[in-house]
C-alpha positions in Angstrom: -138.8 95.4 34.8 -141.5 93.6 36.0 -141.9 93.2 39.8 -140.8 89.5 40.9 -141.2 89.7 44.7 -145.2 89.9 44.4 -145.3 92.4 47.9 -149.6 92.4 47.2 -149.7 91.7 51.4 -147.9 95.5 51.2 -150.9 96.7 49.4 -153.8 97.9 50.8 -157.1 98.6 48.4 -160.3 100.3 49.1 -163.3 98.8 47.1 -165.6 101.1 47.1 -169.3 101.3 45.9 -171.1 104.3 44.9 -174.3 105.5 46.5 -177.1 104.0 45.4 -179.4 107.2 45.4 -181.7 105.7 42.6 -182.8 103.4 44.7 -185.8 104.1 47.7 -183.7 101.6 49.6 -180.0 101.4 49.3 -179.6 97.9 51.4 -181.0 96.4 48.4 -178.0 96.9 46.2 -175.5 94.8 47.6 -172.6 95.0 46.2 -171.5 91.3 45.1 -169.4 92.4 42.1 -166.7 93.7 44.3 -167.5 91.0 47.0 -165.8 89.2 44.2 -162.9 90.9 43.9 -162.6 90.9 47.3 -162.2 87.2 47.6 -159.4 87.0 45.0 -157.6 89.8 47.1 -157.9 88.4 50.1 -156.3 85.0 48.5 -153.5 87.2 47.5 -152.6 88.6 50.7 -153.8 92.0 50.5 -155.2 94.2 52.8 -158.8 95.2 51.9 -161.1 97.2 53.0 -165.0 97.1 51.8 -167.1 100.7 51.0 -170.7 101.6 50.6 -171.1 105.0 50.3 -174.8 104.4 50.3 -173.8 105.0 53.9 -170.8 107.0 54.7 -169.6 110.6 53.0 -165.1 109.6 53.5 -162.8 107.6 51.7 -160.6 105.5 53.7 -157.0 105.9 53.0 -155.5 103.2 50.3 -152.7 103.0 48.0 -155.1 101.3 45.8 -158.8 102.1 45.0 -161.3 99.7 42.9 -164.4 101.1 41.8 -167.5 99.5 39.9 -170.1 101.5 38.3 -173.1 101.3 36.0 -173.0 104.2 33.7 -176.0 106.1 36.3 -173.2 106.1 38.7 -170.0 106.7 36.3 -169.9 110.5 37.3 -169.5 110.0 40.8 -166.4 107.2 40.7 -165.0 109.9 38.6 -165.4 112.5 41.3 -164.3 110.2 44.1 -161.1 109.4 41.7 -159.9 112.8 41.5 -160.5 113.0 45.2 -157.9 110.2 45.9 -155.7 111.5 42.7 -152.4 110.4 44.6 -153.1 107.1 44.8 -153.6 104.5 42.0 -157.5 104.1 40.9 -159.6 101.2 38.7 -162.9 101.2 37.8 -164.7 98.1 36.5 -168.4 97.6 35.9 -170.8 97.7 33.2 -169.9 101.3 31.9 -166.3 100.5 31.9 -166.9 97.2 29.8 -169.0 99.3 27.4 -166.7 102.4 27.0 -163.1 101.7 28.2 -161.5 104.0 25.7 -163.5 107.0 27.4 -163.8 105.2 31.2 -159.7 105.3 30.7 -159.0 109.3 30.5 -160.1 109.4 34.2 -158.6 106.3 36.0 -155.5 104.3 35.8 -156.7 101.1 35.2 -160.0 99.8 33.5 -160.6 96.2 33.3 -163.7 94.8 30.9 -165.8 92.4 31.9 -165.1 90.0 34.8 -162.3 91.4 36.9 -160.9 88.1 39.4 -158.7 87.0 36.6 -157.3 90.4 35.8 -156.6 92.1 39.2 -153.4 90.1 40.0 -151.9 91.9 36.5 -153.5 95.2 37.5 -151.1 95.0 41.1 -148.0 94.2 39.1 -148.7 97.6 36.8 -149.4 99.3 40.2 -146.0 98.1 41.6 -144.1 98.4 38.6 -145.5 102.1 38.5 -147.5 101.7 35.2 -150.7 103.3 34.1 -153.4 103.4 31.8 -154.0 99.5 31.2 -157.3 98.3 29.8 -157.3 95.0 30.8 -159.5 92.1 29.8 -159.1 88.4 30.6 -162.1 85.3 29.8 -162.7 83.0 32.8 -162.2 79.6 31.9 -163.3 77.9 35.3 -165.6 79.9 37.0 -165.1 77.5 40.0 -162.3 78.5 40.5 -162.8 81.7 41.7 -163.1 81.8 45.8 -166.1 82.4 47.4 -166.7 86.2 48.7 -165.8 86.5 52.1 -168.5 89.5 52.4 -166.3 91.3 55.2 -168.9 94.4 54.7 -171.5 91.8 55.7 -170.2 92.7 59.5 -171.1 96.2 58.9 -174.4 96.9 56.9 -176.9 94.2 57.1 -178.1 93.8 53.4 -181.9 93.6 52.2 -182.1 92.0 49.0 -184.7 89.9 50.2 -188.1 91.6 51.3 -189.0 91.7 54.3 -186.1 90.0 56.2 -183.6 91.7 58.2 -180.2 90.1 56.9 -180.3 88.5 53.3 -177.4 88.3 50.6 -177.2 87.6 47.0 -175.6 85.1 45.3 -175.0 84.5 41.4 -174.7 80.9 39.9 -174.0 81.6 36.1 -172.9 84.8 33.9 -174.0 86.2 31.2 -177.1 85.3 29.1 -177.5 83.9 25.6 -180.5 86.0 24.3 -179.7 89.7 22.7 -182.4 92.3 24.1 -181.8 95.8 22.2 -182.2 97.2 26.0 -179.6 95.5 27.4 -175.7 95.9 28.0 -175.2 92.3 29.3 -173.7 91.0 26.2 -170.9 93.6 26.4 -170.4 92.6 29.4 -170.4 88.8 29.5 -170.4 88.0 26.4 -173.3 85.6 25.3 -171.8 82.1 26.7 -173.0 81.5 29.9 -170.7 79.7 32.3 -172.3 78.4 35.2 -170.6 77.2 39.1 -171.3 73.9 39.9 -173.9 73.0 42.2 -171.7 71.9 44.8 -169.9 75.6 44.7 -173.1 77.4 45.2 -174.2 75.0 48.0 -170.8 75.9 49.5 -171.1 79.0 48.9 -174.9 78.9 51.0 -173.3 77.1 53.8 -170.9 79.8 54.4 -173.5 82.3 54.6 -175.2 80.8 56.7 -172.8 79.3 59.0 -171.0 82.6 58.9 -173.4 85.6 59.2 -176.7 83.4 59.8 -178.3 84.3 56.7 -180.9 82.5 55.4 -183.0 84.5 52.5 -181.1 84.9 49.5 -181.6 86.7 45.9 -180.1 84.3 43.0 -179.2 87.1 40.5 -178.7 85.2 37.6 -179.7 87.0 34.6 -182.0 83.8 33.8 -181.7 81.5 36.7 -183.8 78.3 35.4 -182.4 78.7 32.2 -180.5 75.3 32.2 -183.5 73.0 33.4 -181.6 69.9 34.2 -178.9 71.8 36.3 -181.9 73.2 38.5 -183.4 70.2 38.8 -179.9 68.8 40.1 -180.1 72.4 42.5 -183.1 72.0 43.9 -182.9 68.7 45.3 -180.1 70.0 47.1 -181.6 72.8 48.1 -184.4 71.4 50.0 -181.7 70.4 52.6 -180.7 73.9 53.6 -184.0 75.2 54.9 -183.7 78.9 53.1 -185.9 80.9 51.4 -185.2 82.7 48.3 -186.0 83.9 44.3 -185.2 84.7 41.4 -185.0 86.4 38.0 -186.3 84.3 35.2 -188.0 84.3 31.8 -191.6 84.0 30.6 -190.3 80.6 28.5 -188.1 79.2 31.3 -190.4 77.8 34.0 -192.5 75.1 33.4 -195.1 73.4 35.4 -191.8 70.9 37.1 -189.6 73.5 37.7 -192.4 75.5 39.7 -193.0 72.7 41.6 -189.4 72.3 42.3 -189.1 76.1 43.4 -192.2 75.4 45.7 -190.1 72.5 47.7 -186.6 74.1 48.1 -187.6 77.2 49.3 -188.8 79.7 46.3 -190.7 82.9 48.1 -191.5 84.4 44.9 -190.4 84.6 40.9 -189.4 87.9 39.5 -190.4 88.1 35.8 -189.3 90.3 33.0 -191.6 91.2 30.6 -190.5 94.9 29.4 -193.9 95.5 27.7 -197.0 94.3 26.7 -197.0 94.9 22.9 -196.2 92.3 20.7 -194.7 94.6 18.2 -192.4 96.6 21.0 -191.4 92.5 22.3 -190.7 91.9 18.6 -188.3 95.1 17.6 -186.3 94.9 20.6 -185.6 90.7 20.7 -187.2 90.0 24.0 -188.4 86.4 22.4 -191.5 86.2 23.8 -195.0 86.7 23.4 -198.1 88.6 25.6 -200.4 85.0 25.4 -196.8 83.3 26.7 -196.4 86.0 29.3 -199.9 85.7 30.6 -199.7 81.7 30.5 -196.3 82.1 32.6 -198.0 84.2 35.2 -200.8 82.0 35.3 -198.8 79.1 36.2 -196.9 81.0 38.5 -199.7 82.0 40.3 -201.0 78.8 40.4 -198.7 77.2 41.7 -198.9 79.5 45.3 -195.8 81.6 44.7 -195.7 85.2 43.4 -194.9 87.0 40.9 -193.2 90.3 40.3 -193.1 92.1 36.7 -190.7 94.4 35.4 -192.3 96.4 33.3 -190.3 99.2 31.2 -192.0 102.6 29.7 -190.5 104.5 26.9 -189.3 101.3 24.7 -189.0 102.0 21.2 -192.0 101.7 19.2 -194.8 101.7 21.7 -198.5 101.8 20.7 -200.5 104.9 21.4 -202.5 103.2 23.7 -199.4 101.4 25.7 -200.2 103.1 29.4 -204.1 101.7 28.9 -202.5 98.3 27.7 -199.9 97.9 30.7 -202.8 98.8 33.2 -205.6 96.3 31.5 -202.3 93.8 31.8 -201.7 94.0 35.1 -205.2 94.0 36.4 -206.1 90.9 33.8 -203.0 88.9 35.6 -202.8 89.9 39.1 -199.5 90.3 39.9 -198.2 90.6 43.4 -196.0 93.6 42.7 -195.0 95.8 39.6 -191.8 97.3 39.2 -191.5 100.3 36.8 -188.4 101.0 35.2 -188.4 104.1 32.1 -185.4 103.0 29.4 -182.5 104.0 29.3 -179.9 103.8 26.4 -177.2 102.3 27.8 -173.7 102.1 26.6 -173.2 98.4 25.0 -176.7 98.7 24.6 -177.9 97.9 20.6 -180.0 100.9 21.2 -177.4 103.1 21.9 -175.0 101.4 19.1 -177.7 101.8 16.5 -180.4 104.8 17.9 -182.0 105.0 13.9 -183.3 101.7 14.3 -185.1 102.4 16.7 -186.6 105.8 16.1 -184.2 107.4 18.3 -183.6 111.7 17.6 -180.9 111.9 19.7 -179.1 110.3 23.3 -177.6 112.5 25.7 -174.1 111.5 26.5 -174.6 113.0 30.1 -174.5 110.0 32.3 -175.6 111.7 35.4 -179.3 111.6 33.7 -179.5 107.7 33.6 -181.5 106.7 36.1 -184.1 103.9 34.7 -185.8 103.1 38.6 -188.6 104.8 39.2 -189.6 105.8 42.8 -186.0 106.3 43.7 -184.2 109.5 46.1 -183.1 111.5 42.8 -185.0 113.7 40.6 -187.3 111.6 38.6 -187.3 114.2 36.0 -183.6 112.9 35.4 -184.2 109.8 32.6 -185.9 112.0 29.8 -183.3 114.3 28.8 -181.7 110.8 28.4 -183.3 109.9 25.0 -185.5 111.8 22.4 -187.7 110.3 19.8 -188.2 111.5 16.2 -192.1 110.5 16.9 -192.6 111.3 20.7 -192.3 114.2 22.5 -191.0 114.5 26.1 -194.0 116.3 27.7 -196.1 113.4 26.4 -193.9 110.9 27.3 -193.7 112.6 31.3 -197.4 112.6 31.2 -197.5 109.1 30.3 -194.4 107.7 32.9 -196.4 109.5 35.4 -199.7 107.5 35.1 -198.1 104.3 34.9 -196.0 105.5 38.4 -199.2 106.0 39.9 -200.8 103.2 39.0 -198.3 101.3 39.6 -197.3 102.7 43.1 -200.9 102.2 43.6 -200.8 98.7 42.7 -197.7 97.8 45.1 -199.8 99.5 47.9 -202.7 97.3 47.7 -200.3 94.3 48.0 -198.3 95.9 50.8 -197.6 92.3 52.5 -195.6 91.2 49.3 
């Protein structure tokens, strides 16, 4: 019988975050999915408590623990899980949205995609003793979900923004209407995006600031000037709060107004991704744009006195012999202020790993603990090739190649130390 006396302020969860050891610095990873969760929670009554273990080795003690992991870090919520086996354990995340059928042999919960509209039915199964939901619900109003309270904000003083001392993150919208083969976002959001009003997000800055006296923000969207009119509507709003921040955004998604808009209401820098420079690699994998559009987006960019950051990823399907002498004539034709190299990865959700033929792919290794797609992180870069083989490519040549465009890109970043 279903549990009608809702005892959730009896509860007390752990939400914890794995470490981030891909990553040179761990402050950058904030981790806002759970901040999420944590809001809803804390509406609910319940007694939360907030982990990185970025930067501490013990589990508190919870009757509940919510976990949230990209597939890189899958393995270790699974370890940490059958360390707290006595208690009741969720995982949520991007891996568990691709693969809840597998995710659910090692926890007792798995919720796809968002999780503040499911977690309130995940409680009741915990009360009422049940196990092994998958659990999957569409938010309707993304409004109403309640600001993130950020408790962990007390504790570690995030660095998503470069350079300052205390920053945060904040998203305005979910999920992203284009279908890149690299790419597990659709699996996750689905393909409508659903956006907070302006009002919300300017609440949501307000608290931040007035709160923890932050004033440099990361807007994670997957595309944050994607809706033109709506950041027009955000930026003259913006200009009042005196902050400083970027963004994530497409090649075909600013224009000469919507630079100059950035300029005024506080935009540091834009970060771009481009994934390659060849126009048949942009072409096989759906990226929708074009090298000449890519360069005439820089340009502008540039242009316009703010700076640019490319993602760049090696190892893409397809690639031209000469793609590590491309990428470097790129990057030293357009001048960007920093390069950030990333190898691919086949992720779970991914069309790559759905459909590996298409796309020249021998074999994927199903041993997540190999999925590491930063480059220039604390673990073994040697870890992403055993990852993916190609029919036409051969791993020594492929390390050989990774390892020039690390250099030169490493390189690169140090000449422009004051990014």
């Amino acid at each position: 019988m279903k549990n009608t006396m809702k005892n959730y302020d009896q509860i007390k969860v752990a939400l914890v975050s794995p470490p981030q050891h891909s990553l040179s610095n761990p402050l950058m990873a904030e981790p806002l999915g759970l901040m999420y969760i944590e809001g809803v929670l804390v509406d609910l009554g319940v007694e939360v408590e907030m982990v990185d273990m970025s930067f501490r080795n013990d589990l508190p003690v919870a009757d509940v623990y919510g976990f949230f992991a990209c597939t890189l870090h899958f393995p270790k919520c699974v370890e940490y899980a059958k360390r707290v086996k006595d208690a009741y354990t969720i995982i949520g995340g991007p891996h568990a949205s691709a693969l809840p059928q597998e995710t659910k042999e090692f926890f007792d919960a798995v919720v796809v995609g968002p999780g503040e509209n499911v977690i309130v039915d995940i409680l009741d199964d915990y009360l009422n003793q049940r196990k092994g939901g998958i659990f999957q619900k569409e938010i309707i109003e993304i409004d109403s979900i309640p600001i993130p309270p950020r408790s962990i904000a007390k504790k570690i003083k995030y660095q998503v923004f470069p350079g300052s001392p205390i920053s945060a993150s904040i998203i305005t919208s979910r999920a992203c209407p284009y279908k890149c083969s690299f790419c597990a976002s659709n699996a996750i959001w689905g393909r409508k995006v659903l956006y907070h009003s302006v009002d919300r997000v300017i609440d949501e800055i307000k608290y931040l600031i007035d709160t923890y006296d932050i004033r440099h923000f990361k807007f994670v969207d997957d595309i944050f000037t994607l809706k033109k009119a709506r950041f027009s509507k955000f930026s003259e709003r913006l200009v009042e709060l005196n902050i400083q921040w970027f963004c994530d955004t497409r090649v075909d998604s600013v224009s000469e107004d919507i630079l100059e808009q950035m300029l005024r209401c506080g935009c540091s820098y834009v970060d771009l991704g481009i994934e390659s420079v060849s126009d048949v690699v942009l072409d096989k994998i759906h990226k929708k744009q074009t090298k000449q559009k890519m360069k005439e987006a820089i340009a502008k960019i540039k242009g316009k006195g703010l700076k640019v950051k490319l993602y760049i990823i090696y190892g893409l399907p397809f690639e031209p012999e000469d793609i590590v002498q491309q990428t470097i004539d790129f990057i030293e034709e357009t001048q960007p202020d920093h390069v950030s190299l990333f190898t691919l990865v086949p992720y779970p959700g991914t069309d790559i790993w759905n459909n590996p033929d298409k796309y020249n792919i021998k074999s994927i290794n199903k041993d997540f603990s190999y999925y590491q797609h930063a480059v220039g992180g604390v673990k073994s870069e040697q870890t992403w090739l055993p990852s993916i083989e190609y029919f036409d490519r051969t791993k020594e040549k492929m390390r050989k190649e990774r390892n020039i465009l690390k250099n030169f890109s490493m390189e690169w970043n140090r000449k422009n130390a004051g990014f």
